[in-house]
C-alpha positions as CSV (number, residue, x, y, z in Angstrom):
1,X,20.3,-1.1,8.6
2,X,18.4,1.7,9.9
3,X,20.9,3.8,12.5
4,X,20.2,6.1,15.4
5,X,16.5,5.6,15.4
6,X,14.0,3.3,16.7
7,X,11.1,2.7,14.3
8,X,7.8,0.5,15.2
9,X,6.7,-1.0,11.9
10,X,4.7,-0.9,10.0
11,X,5.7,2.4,8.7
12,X,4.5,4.5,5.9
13,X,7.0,6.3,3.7
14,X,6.3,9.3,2.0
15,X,8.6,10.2,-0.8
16,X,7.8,12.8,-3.1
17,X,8.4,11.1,-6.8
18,X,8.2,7.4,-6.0
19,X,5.8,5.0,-4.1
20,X,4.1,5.7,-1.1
21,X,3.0,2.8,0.8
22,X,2.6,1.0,3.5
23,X,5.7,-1.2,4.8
24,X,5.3,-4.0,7.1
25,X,8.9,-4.3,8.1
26,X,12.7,-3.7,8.0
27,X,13.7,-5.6,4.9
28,X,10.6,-4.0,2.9
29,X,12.5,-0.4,3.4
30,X,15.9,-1.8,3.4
31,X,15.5,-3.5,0.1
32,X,15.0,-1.5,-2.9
33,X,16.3,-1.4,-6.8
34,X,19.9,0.1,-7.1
35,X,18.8,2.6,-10.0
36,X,15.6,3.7,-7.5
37,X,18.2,4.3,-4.7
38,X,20.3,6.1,-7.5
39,X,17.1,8.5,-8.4
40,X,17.1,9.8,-5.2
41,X,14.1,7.3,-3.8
42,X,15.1,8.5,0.0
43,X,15.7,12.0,-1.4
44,X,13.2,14.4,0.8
45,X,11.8,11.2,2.4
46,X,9.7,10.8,5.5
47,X,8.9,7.7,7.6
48,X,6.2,7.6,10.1
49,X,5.9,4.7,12.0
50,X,3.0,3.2,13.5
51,X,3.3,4.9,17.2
52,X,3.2,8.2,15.2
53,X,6.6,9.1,15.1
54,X,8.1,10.8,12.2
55,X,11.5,10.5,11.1
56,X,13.4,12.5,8.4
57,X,15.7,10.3,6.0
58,X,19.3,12.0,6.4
59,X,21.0,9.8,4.4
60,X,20.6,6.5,2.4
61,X,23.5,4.5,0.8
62,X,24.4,0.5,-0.1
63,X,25.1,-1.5,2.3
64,X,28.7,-2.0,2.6
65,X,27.9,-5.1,4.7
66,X,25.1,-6.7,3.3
67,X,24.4,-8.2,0.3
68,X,21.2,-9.5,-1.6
69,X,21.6,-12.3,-4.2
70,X,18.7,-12.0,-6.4
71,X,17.9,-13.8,-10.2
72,X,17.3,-9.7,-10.3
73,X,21.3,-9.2,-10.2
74,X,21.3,-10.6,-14.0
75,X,19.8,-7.5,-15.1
76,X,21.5,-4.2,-13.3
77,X,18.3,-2.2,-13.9
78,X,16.0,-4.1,-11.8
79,X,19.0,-5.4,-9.4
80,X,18.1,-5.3,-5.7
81,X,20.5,-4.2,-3.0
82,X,20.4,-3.4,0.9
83,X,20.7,-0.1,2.1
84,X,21.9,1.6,4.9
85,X,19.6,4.4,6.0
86,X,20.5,7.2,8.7
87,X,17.4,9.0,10.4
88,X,16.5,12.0,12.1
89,X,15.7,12.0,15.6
90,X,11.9,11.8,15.8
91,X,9.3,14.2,15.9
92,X,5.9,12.9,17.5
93,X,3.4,13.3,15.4
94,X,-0.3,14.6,17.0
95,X,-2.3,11.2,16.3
96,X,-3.2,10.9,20.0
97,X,-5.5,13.6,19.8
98,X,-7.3,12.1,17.0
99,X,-7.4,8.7,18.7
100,X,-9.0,10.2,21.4
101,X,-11.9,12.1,19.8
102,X,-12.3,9.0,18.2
103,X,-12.3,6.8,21.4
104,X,-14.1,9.6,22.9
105,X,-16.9,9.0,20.1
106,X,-17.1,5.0,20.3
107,X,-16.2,4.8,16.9
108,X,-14.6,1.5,16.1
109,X,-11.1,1.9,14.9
110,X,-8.5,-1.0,13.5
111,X,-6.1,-0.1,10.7
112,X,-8.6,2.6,10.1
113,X,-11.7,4.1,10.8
114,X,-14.0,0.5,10.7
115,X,-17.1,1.0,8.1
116,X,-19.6,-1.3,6.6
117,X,-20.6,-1.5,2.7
118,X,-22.9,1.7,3.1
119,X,-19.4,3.6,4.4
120,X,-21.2,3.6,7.9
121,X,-18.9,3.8,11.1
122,X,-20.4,2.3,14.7
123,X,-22.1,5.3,15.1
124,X,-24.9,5.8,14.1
125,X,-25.3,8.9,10.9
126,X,-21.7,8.9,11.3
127,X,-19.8,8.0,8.0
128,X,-15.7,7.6,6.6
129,X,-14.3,7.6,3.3
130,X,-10.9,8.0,1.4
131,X,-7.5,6.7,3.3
132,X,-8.6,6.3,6.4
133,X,-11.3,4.1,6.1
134,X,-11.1,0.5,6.8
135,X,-13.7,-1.5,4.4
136,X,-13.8,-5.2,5.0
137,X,-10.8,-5.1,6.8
138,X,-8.8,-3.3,4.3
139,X,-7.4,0.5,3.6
140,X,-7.4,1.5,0.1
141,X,-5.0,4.3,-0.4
142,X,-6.0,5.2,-4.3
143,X,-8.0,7.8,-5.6
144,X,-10.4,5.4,-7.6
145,X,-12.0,4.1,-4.5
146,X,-12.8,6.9,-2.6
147,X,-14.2,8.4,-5.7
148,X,-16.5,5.6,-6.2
149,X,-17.1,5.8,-2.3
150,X,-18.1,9.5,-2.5
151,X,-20.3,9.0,-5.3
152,X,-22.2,6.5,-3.1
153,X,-21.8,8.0,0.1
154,X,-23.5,10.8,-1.8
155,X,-26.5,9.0,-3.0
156,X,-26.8,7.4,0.3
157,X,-27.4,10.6,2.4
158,X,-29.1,12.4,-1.0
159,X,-31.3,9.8,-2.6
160,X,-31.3,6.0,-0.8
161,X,-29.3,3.7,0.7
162,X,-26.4,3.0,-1.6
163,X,-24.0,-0.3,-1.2
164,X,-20.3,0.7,-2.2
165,X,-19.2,-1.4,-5.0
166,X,-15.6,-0.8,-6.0
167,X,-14.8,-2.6,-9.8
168,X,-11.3,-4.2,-10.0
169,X,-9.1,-1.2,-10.1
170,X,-5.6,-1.6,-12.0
171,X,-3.6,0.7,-10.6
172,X,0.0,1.6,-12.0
173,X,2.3,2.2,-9.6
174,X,5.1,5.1,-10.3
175,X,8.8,3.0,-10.4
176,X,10.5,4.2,-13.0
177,X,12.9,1.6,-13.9
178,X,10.5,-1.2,-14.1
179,X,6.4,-0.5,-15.3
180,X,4.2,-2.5,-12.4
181,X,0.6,-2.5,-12.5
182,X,-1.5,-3.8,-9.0
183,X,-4.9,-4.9,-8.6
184,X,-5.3,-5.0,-5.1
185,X,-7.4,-8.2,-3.6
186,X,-9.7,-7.5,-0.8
187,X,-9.1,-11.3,0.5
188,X,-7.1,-11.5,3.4
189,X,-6.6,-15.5,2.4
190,X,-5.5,-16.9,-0.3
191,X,-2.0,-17.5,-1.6
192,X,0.2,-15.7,-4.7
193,X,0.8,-18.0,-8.0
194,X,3.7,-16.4,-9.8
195,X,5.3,-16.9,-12.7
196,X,7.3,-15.5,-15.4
197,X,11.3,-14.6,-15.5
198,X,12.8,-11.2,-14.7
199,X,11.7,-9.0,-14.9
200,X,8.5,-9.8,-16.3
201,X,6.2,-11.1,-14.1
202,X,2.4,-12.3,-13.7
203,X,1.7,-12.6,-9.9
204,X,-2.2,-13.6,-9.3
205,X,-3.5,-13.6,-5.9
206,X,-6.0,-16.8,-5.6
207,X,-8.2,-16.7,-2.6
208,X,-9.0,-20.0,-0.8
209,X,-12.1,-21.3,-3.5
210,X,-8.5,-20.9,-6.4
211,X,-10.7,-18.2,-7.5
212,X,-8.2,-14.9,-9.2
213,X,-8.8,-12.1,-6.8
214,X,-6.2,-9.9,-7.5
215,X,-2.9,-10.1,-9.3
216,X,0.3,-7.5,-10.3
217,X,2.2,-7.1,-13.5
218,X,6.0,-6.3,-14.1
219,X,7.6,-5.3,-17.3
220,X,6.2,-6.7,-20.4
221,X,3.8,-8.5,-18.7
222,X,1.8,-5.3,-18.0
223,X,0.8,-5.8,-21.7
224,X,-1.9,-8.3,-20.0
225,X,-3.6,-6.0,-18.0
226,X,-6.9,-6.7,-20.0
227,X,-7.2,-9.9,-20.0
228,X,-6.6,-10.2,-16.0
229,X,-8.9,-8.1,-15.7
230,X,-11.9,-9.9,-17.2
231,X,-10.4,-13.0,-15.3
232,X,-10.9,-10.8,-11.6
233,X,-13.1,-11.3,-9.6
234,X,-14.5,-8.0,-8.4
235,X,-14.3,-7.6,-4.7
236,X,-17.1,-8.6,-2.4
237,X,-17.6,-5.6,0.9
238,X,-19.2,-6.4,4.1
């Protein structure tokens, strides 16, 4: 349970040596691998939830009250357990400001700053890139796309029009008791077809044609990065 604090998910937690991330609700945060909560995965931790409030993590131990009975409990490195986490008192954060320049401008804004496949906001000669850009309805928190989307945004105001064309992008994400490699899909429909056994896993992300838009890797599995891959299909802006 999260104590003396109210928090308006999603949130996004920003912890110095493990994942940052978007999470969409309580359990998400609440849930985590017993050796991660042993390496200090709350350890200089902030949360800022999505009214722009930011809350230090004080402390973070297991639940006492709650517990999670997972296949993962077979194996005590990847076992998951509940935590209890105790906050700081909030500190509002200035997002209002930037919301209203933004209003101010008429520039369309959703998760992000709304652009099309040339990186283009509502305004016209007004462009976004990087994390807070919203591209076909998605954010894409990684360094790989916004490089590609500078390189185009660069040829578009330099050279000619340039459509942003992101290749599938395997992406290892930094948890050190278990290796997990994500290739984010840019489908918002579709359905996840897992399989495996702990803690190896091959989850592919089919979108409503059964066509493999994305998928993540766990453990061993990650050994088949290739070949899903070449089975990907890159993702379509618009």
């Amino acid at each position: 349970m999260i104590v003396n604090a109210e928090v308006k998910f999603p949130v996004i937690q920003q912890t110095p040596n493990f994942i940052l991330g978007s999470i969409k609700d309580p359990s998400q945060l609440l849930t985590v691998g017993e050796q991660n909560l042993k390496k200090g995965c709350f350890k200089n931790c902030r949360i800022v939830d999505s009214c722009g409030n930011e809350f230090r993590v004080i402390s973070a131990r297991k639940s006492k009250t709650e517990k999670l009975f997972r296949l993962w409990n077979l194996f005590p490195s990847y076992r998951l357990i509940k935590v209890d986490i105790e906050l700081s008192e909030s500190i509002k954060l200035d997002f209002d400001i930037f919301n209203a320049i933004l209003k101010e401008a008429k520039i369309k804004v959703n998760r992000g700053i709304v652009v099309d496949e040339y990186l283009r906001t509502s305004i016209n000669n007004v462009y976004a890139i990087g994390d807070c850009a919203e591209i076909s309805g998605n954010t894409l928190p990684f360094i790989a796309p916004a490089t590609f989307a500078a390189k185009a945004l660069a040829k578009t105001l330099l050279v000619e029009p340039t459509i942003l064309n992101i290749p599938n992008l395997a992406v290892a994400v930094k948890i050190p008791t278990c290796p997990t490699v994500v290739c984010p899909s840019l489908d918002l429909a579709g359905n996840w077809v897992v399989e495996g056994d702990a803690p190896d896993f091959i989850a592919r992300f089919m979108n409503a044609e059964k066509t493999v838009t994305g998928f993540a890797l766990t453990g061993k599995a990650i050994s088949q990065k290739m070949s899903l891959l070449k089975d990907c299909v890159a993702p379509q802006l618009t």
